[in-house]
C-alpha positions as CSV (number, residue, x, y, z in Angstrom):
1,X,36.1,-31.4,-10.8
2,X,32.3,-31.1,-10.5
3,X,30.0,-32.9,-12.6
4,X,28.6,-31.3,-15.6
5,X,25.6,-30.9,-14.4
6,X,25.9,-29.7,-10.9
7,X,28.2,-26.9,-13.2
8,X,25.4,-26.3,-15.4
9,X,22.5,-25.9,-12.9
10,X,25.1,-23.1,-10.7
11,X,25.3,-21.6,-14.5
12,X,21.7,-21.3,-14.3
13,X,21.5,-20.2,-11.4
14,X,23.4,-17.3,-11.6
15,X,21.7,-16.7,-15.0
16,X,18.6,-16.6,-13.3
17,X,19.4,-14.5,-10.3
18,X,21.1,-11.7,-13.1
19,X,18.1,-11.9,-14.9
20,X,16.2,-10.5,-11.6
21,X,18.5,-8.3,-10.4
22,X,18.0,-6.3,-13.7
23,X,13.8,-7.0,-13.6
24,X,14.5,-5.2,-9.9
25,X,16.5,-2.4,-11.3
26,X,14.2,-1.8,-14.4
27,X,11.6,-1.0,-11.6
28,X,14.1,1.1,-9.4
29,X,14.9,3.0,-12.4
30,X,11.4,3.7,-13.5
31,X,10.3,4.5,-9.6
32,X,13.6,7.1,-9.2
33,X,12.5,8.7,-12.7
34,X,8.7,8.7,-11.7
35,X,9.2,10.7,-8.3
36,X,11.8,12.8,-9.9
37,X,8.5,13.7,-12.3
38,X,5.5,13.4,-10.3
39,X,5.4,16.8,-7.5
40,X,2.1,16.3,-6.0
41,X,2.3,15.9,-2.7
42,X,1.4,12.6,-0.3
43,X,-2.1,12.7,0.8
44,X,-4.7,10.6,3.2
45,X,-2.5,7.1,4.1
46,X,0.5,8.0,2.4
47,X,1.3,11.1,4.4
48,X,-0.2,9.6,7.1
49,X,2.6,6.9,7.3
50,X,5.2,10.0,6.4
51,X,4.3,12.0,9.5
52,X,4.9,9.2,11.8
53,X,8.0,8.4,10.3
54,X,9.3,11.3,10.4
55,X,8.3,12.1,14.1
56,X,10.3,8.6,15.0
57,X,12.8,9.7,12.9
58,X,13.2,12.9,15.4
59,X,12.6,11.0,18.8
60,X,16.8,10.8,19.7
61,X,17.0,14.6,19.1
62,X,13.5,15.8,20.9
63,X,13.6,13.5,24.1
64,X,15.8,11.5,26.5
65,X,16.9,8.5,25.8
66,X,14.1,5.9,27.6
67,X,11.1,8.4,26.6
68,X,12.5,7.7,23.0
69,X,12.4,3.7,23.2
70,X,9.2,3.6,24.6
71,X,7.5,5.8,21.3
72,X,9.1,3.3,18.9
73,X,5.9,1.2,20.0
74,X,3.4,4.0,20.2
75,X,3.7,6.7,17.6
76,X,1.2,6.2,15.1
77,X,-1.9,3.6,15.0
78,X,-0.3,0.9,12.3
79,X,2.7,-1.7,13.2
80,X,6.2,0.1,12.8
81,X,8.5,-2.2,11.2
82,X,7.7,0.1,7.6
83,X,8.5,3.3,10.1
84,X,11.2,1.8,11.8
85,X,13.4,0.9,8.8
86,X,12.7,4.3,7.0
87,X,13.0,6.6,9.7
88,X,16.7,6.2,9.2
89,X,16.3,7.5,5.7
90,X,15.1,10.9,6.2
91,X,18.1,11.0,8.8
92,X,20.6,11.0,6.4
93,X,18.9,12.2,3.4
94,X,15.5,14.3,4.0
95,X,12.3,13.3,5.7
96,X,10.4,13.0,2.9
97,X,7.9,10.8,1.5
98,X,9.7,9.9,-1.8
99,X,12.8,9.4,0.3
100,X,11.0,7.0,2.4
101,X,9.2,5.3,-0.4
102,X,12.9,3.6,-0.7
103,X,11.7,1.4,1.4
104,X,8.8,0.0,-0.6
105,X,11.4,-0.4,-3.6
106,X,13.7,-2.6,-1.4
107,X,10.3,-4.6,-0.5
108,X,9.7,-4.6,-4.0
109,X,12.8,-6.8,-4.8
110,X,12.2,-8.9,-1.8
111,X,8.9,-9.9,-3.3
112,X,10.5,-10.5,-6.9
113,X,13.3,-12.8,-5.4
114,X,10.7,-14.4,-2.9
115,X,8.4,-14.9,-5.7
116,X,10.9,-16.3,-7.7
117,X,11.7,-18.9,-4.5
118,X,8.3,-19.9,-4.3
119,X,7.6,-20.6,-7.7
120,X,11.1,-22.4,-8.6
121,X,10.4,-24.5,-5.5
122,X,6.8,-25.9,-7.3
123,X,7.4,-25.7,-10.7
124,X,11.3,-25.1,-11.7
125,X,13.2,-22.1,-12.8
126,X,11.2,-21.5,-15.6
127,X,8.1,-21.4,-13.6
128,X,10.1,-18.9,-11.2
129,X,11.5,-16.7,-13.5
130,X,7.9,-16.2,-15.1
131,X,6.0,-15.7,-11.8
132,X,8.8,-13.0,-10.9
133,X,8.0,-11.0,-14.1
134,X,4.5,-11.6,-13.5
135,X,3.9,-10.3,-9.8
136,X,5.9,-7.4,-10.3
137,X,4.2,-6.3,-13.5
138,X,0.6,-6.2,-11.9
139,X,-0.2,-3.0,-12.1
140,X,-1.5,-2.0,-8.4
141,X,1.8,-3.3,-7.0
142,X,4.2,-1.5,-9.2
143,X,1.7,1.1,-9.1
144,X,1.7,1.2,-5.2
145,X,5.4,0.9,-4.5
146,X,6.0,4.4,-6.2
147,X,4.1,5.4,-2.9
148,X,4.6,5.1,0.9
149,X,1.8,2.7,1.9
150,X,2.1,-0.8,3.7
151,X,0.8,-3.0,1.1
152,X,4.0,-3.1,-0.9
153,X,5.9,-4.4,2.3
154,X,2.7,-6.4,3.2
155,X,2.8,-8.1,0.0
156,X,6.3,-9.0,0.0
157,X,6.4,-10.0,3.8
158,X,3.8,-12.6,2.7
159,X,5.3,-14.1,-0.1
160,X,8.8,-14.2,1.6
161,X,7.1,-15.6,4.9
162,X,5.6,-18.4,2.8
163,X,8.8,-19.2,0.8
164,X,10.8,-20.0,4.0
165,X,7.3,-22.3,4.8
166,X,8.4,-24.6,2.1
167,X,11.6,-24.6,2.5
168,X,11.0,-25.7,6.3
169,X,10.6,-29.5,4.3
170,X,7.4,-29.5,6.8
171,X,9.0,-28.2,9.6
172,X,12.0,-30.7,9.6
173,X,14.4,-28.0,9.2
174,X,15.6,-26.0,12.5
175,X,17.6,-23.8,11.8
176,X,15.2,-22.5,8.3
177,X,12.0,-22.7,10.3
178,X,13.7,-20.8,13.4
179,X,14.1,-18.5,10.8
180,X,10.1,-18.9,9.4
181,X,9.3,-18.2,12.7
182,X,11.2,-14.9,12.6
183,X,9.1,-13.7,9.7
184,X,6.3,-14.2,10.8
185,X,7.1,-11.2,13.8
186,X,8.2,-9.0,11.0
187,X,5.0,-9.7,9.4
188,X,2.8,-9.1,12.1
189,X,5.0,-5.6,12.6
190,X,4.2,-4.9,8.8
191,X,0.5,-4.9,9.6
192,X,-2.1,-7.0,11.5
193,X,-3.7,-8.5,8.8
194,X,-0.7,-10.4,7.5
195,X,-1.7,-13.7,9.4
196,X,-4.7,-14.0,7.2
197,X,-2.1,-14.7,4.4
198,X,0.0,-17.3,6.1
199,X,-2.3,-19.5,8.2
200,X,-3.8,-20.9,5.4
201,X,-0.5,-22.2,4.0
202,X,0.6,-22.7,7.2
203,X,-2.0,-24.9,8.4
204,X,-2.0,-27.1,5.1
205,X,1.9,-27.1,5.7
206,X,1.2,-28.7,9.5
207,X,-1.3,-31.2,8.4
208,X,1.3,-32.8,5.7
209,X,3.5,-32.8,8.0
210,X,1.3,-35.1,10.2
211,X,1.5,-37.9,7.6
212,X,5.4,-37.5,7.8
213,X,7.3,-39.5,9.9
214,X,7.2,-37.0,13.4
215,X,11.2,-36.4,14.6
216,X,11.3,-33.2,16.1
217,X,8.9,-31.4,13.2
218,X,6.0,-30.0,15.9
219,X,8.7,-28.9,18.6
220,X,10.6,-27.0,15.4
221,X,7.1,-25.4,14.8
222,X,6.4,-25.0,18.4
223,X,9.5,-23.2,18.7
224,X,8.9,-20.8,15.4
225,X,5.9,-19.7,16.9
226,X,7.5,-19.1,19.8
227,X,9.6,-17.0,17.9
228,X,7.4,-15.1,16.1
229,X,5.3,-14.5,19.1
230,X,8.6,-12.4,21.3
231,X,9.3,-10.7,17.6
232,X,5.6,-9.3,17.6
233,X,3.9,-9.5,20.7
234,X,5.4,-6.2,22.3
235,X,3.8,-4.0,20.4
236,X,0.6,-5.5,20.2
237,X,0.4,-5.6,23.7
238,X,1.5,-2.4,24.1
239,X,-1.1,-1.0,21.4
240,X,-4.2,-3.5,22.0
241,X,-6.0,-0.5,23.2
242,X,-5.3,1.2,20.3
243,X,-5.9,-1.4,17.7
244,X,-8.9,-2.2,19.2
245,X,-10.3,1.1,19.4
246,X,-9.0,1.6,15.4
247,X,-10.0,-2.0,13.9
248,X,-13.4,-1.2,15.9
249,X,-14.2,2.0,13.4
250,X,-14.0,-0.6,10.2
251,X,-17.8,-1.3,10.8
252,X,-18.4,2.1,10.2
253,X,-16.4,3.0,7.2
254,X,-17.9,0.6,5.2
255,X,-21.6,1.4,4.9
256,X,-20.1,5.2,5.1
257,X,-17.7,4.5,1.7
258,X,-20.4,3.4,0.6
259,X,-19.3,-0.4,0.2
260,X,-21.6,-3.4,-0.5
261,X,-23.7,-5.4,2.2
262,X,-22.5,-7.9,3.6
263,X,-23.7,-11.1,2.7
264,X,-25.0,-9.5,-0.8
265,X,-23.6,-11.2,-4.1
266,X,-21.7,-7.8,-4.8
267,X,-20.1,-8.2,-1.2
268,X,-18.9,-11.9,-2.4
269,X,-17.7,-10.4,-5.7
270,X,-16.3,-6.8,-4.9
271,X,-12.7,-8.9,-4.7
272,X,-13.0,-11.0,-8.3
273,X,-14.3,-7.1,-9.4
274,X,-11.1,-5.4,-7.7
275,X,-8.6,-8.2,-9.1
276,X,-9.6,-8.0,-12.3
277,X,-10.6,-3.7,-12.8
278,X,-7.9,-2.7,-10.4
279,X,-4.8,-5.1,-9.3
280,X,-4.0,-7.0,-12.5
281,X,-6.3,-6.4,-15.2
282,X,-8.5,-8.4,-17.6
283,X,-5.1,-10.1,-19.4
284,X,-3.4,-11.2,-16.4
285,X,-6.8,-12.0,-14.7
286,X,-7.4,-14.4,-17.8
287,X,-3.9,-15.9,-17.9
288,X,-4.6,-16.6,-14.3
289,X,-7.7,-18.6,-14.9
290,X,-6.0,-20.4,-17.6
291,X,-3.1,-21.1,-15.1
292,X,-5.1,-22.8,-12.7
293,X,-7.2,-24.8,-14.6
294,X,-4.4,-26.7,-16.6
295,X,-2.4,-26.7,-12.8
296,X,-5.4,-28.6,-11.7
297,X,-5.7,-30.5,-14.6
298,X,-1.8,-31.6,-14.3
299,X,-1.3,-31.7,-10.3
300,X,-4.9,-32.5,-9.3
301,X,-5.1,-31.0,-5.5
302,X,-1.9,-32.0,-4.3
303,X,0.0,-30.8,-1.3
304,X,1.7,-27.3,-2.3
305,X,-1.2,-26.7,-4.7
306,X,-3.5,-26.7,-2.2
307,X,-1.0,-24.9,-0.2
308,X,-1.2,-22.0,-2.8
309,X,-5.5,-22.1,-2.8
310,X,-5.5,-21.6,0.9
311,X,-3.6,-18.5,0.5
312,X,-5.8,-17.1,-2.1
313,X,-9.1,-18.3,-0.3
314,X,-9.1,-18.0,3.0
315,X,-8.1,-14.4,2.8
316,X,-10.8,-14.0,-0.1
317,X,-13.9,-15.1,2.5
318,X,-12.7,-13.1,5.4
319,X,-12.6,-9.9,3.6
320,X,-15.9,-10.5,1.8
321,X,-17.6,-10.9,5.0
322,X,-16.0,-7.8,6.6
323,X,-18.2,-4.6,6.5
324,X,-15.2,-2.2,5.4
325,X,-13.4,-3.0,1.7
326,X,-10.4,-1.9,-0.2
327,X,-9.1,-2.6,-3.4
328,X,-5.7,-3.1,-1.2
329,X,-6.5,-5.3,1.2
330,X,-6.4,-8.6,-0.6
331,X,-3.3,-7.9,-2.5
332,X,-1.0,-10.3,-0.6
333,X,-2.7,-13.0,-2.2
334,X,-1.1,-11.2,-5.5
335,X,2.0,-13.5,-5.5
336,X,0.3,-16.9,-5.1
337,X,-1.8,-15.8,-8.5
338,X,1.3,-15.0,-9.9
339,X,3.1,-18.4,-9.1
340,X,-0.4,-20.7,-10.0
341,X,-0.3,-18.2,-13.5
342,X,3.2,-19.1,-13.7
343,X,2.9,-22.6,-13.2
344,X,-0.2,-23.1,-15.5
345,X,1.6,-21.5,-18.8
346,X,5.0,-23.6,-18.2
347,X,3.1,-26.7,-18.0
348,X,0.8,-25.8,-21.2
349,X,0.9,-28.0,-24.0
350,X,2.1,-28.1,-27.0
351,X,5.0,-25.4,-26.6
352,X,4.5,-23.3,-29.9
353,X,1.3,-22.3,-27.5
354,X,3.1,-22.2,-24.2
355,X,5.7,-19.7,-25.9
356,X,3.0,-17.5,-28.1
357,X,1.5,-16.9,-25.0
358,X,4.1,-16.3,-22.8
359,X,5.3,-13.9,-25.2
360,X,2.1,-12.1,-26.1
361,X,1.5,-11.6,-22.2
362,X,5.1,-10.1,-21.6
363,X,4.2,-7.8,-24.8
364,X,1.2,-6.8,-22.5
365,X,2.7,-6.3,-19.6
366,X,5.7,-4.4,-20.6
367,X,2.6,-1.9,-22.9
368,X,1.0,-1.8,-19.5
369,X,3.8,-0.7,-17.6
370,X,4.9,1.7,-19.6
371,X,1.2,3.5,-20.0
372,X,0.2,3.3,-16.1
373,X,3.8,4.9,-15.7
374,X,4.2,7.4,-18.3
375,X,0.8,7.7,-19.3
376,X,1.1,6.9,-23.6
377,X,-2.4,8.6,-24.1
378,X,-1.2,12.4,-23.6
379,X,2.7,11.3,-25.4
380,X,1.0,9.1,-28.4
381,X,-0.4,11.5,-31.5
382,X,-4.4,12.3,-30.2
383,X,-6.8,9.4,-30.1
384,X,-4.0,7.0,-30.8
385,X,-4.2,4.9,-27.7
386,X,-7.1,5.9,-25.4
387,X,-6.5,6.2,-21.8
388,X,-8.6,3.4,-20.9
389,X,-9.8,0.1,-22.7
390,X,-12.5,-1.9,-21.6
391,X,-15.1,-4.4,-22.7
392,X,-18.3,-5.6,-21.8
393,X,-19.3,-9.1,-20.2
394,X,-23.2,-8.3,-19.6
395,X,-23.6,-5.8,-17.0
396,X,-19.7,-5.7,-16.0
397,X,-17.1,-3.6,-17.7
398,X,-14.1,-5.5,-17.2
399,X,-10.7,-3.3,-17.7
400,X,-8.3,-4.6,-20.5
401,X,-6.0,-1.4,-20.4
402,X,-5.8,1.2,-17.6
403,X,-3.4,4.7,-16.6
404,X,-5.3,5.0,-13.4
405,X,-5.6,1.9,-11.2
406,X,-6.7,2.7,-7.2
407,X,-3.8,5.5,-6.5
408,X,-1.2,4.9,-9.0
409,X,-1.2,7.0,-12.3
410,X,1.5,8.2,-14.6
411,X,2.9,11.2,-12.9
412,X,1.9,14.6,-12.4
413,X,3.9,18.1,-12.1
414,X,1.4,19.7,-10.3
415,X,1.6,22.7,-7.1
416,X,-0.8,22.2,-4.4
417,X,0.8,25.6,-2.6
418,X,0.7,23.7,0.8
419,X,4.2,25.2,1.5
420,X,3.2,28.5,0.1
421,X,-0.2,28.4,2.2
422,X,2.4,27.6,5.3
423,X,5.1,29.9,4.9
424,X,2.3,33.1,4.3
425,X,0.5,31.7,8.0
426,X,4.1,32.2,9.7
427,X,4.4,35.2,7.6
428,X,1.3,37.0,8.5
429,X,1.8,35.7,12.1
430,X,5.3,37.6,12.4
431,X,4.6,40.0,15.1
432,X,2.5,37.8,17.8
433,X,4.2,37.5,20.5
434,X,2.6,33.7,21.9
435,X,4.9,30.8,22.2
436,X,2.3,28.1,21.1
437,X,2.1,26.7,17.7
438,X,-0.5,28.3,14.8
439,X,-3.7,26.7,14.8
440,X,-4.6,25.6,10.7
441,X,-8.0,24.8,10.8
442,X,-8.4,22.6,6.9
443,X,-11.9,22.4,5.8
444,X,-11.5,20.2,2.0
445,X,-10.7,16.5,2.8
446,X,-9.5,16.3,-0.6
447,X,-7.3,14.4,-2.4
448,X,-3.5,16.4,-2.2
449,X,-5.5,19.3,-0.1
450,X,-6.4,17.6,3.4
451,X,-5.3,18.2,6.8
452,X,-2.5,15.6,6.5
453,X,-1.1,17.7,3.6
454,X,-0.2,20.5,5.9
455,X,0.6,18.5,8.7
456,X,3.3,16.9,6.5
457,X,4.6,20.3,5.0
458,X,4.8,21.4,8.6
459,X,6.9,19.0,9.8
460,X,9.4,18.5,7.3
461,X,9.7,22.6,6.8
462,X,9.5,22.4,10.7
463,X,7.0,25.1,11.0
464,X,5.2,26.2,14.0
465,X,1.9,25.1,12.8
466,X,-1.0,22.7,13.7
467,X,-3.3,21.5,11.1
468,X,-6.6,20.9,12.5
469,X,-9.1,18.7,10.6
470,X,-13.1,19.1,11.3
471,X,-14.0,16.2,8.7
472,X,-13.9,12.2,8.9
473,X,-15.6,9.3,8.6
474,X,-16.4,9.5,12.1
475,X,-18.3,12.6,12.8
476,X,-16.1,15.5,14.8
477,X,-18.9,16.4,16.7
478,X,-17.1,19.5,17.9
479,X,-16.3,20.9,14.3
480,X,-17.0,24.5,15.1
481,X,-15.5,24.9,17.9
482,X,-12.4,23.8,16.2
483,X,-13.3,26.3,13.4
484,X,-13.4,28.9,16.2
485,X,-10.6,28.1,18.1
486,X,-8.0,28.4,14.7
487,X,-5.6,31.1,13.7
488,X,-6.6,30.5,10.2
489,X,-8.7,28.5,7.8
490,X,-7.9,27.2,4.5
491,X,-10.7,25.8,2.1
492,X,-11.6,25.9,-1.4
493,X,-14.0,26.7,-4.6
494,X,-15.4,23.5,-5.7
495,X,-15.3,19.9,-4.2
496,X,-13.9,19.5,-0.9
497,X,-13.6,15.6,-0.9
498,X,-15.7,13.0,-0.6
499,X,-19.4,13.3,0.1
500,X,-19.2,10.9,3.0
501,X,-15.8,12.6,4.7
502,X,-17.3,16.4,3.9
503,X,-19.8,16.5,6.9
504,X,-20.5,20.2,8.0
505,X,-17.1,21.8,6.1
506,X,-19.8,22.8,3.3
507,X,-21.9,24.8,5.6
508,X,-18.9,26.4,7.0
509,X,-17.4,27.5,3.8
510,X,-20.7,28.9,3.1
511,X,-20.5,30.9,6.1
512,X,-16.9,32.2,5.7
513,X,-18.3,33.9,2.8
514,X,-20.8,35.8,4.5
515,X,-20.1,38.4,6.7
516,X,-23.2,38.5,8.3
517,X,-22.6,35.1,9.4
518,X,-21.0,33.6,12.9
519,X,-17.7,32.9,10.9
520,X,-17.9,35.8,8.7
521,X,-17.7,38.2,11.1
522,X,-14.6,36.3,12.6
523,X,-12.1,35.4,9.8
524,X,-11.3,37.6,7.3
525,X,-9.8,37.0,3.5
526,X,-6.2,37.2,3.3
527,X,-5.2,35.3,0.4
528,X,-6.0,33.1,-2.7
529,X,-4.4,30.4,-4.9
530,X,-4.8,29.0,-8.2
531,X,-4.3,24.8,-7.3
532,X,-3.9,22.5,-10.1
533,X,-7.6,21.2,-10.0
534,X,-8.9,25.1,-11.5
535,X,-10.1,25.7,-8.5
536,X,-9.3,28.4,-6.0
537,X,-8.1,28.0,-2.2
538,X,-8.8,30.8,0.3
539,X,-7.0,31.5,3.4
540,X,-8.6,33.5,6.3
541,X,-7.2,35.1,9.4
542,X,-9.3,34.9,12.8
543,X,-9.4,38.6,12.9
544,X,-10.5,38.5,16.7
545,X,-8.1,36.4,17.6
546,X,-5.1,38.4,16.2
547,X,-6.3,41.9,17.5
């Protein structure tokens, strides 16, 4: 017979690993009912990352066999590990981008049990079970994975990546850090900037392991990095063109967004500003602070704590210093806040306080949860619970309670008529007798009514349609002779998007309501629509060129 205890830990165990299968499935449920709800169609990134996926999804049915192979590296301008293991999805289901968002869910529960890994592995089960809860309660990662974005995948890549780290014992492992080595080519194929989350931990992880007694630690890491190199390097060397080209526009969004100087004290604090208003909120951000405090306090700057503030830090300074932000980029570093949050509370003392607050943050998180997803403002009786709480710290207005954080809200059962705007071009275009696809020229660059709308429609509909964009954050410096050269044209009353993205699509919507003007007296009205918003979309016909 076993010993008691060995029984009693494998009773755990399994207690444990229930207890987060069901904190997975809470979130799959939720995420299933929140698509089901939400009609508003995938915009900017998120369709974006559909289109491509559903072009790979169609390479073994549109080409021959090699041409195929060879586009599993090049279609689109991210990594295509998300792509590759969706793709298969909208095979045998639909090419959607709710079918794809699967994916992120499966991530999701890769970055709950990774979590969990970490945080056992530095502080015991309770310490685990607590960081699990914690990291996939933050609101901008259960917020993002109802969408089909990388960070989700990014996120969990990271944290799983760094769990198989320590449990490497410093490298003295084979087979384990063969297998470390091996995530870190999936990460890179999840998105370039992974390596800023795992070289921190990674080079605190090779230093200790200096001070250990050598064996054959440094060829087992030689040979992960081997490993991870053949994983990733084909498509990076395939795509360097490519990246380069795309990571070298970054300088530009960033003053164009908008986004604070480098070097300025709002550069150094737009990440504290986005942790707290938009990836965890003011209670979480708190417990956080708390965490690490008594963690220092307890484990002074020990091995695997250090090993956690690398991950945070390193990542924190690079971003600060780059010209472009977003509220998403620093997320990886969301599990490692998690698992220092986690640790903190289970070490707190006395434990009436450890437990009050434990169970006063859970209360919180579950209330948050529920509003970001269902939204309790517009279901509670009028001005019960407001849609956003907040309080003042001098000139900052730190968020306590939030139903929009970044892009995820509570859902929305709303018609954008990008399939009705499609299926009236084909219709109108009926008796032309050219082969080549419709040319949809798309003025707005607005959020759920942008050229990646249509383009997304168009594909999964497979209609003989091109969307045609003459807005960006780079200047289209031939934007009317796009406008010219389209079938149609489809704008709207009101905002088209953001000022900085808009460029010249204001002047020409100006002009397609004159008739005196150069597009006037080329497109004609043909239709309207009511969209969500109030406002009105127009569709025009290039008269001349349909003659």
């Amino acid at each position: 017979m076993e010993p008691a205890a060995v029984a009693q830990n494998r009773r755990a165990d399994r207690v444990a690993y229930g207890l987060l299968t069901a904190l997975w499935l809470s979130h799959v449920l939720v995420n299933l009912l929140w698509l089901k709800m939400d009609t508003r169609p995938p915009f900017w990134d998120m369709a974006g990352h559909a289109i491509e996926t559903i072009r790979m999804s169609r390479l073994p049915f549109t080409t021959d066999f090699w041409t195929a192979f060879q586009w599993l590296f090049t279609v689109g301008d991210y990594p295509p590990l998300v792509y590759w293991l969706s793709a298969p999805l909208g095979l045998i289901f639909w090419p959607t981008a709710d079918v794809f968002t699967a994916i992120s869910v499966l991530f999701l529960g890769i970055l709950i049990l990774s979590t969990y890994g970490l945080a056992r592995t530095l502080g015991g089960r309770q310490a685990g079970l607590l960081a699990a809860f914690i990291v996939s309660m933050y609101p901008l990662v259960f917020g993002l994975s109802r969408h089909y974005l990388l960070e989700v995948p990014l996120v969990a890549m990271v944290a799983f990546s760094n769990w198989l780290l320590l449990r490497t014992d410093s490298f003295d492992r084979r087979g384990v850090t063969l297998a470390y080595g091996l995530s870190l080519g999936l990460g890179m194929l999840t998105k370039w900037s992974f390596v800023l989350f795992v070289v921190g931990p990674l080079l605190v992880t090779a230093i200790h392991a200096l001070k250990l007694p050598p064996g054959r630690r440094r060829l087992n890491l030689a040979l992960a990095l081997v490993v991870g190199a053949v994983v990733a390097a084909p498509w990076y060397v395939v795509n360097l063109g490519t990246l380069s080209k795309f990571l070298g526009y970054m300088s530009i969004y960033g003053p164009a967004e908008g986004d604070p100087a480098v070097g300025s004290l709002a550069s150094w604090g737009y990440y504290l500003q986005a942790f707290v208003n938009e990836q965890v909120l003011l209670p979480f951000a708190l417990c956080f602070g708390l965490g690490l405090i008594v963690l220092l306090m307890k484990r002074k700057f020990e091995y695997k704590t250090v090993f956690l503030l690398c991950w945070i830090v390193l990542p924190y300074l690079y971003f600060s210093v780059l010209h472009n932000k977003d509220v998403r980029y620093s997320m990886p570093y969301l599990p490692a806040t998690a698992i220092i949050t986690a640790q903190g509370l289970t070490l707190l003392r006395p434990k009436a306080a450890k437990v009050g607050l434990v169970a006063l943050l859970a209360l919180y998180a579950v209330f948050q949860f529920m509003g970001l997803s269902w939204g309790l403002s517009y279901r509670a009786p009028a001005g019960l619970i407001p849609s956003h709480i907040a309080v003042s710290v001098g000139p900052a207005r730190l968020s306590v309670y939030a139903q929009q954080v970044h892009l995820a809200s509570p859902p929305r059962a709303e018609n954008w008529q990008a399939q009705a705007i499609l299926n009236d071009v084909v219709r109108f275009s009926q008796a032309r007798s050219e082969a080549r696809p419709l040319k949809l020229v798309v003025l707005p660059d607005a959020a759920w009514f942008e050229k990646n709308v249509f383009e997304y429609y168009a594909l999964i509909d497979r209609q003989p349609v091109e969307a045609v964009a003459v807005t960006g954050v780079v200047k289209v410096s031939d934007a009317r002779a796009r406008v010219l050269a389209g079938d149609y044209v489809i704008t709207k009353t009101g905002s088209l998007g953001l000022a900085w993205t808009v460029q010249q699509a204001g002047q020409f919507n100006e002009e397609l309501g004159d008739p005196t003007s150069e597009l006037g007296r080329q497109f004609t009205l043909i239709a309207t629509y009511d969209l969500p918003d109030g406002t009105t979309a127009m569709l025009y016909k290039h008269t001349l060129l349909h003659e």
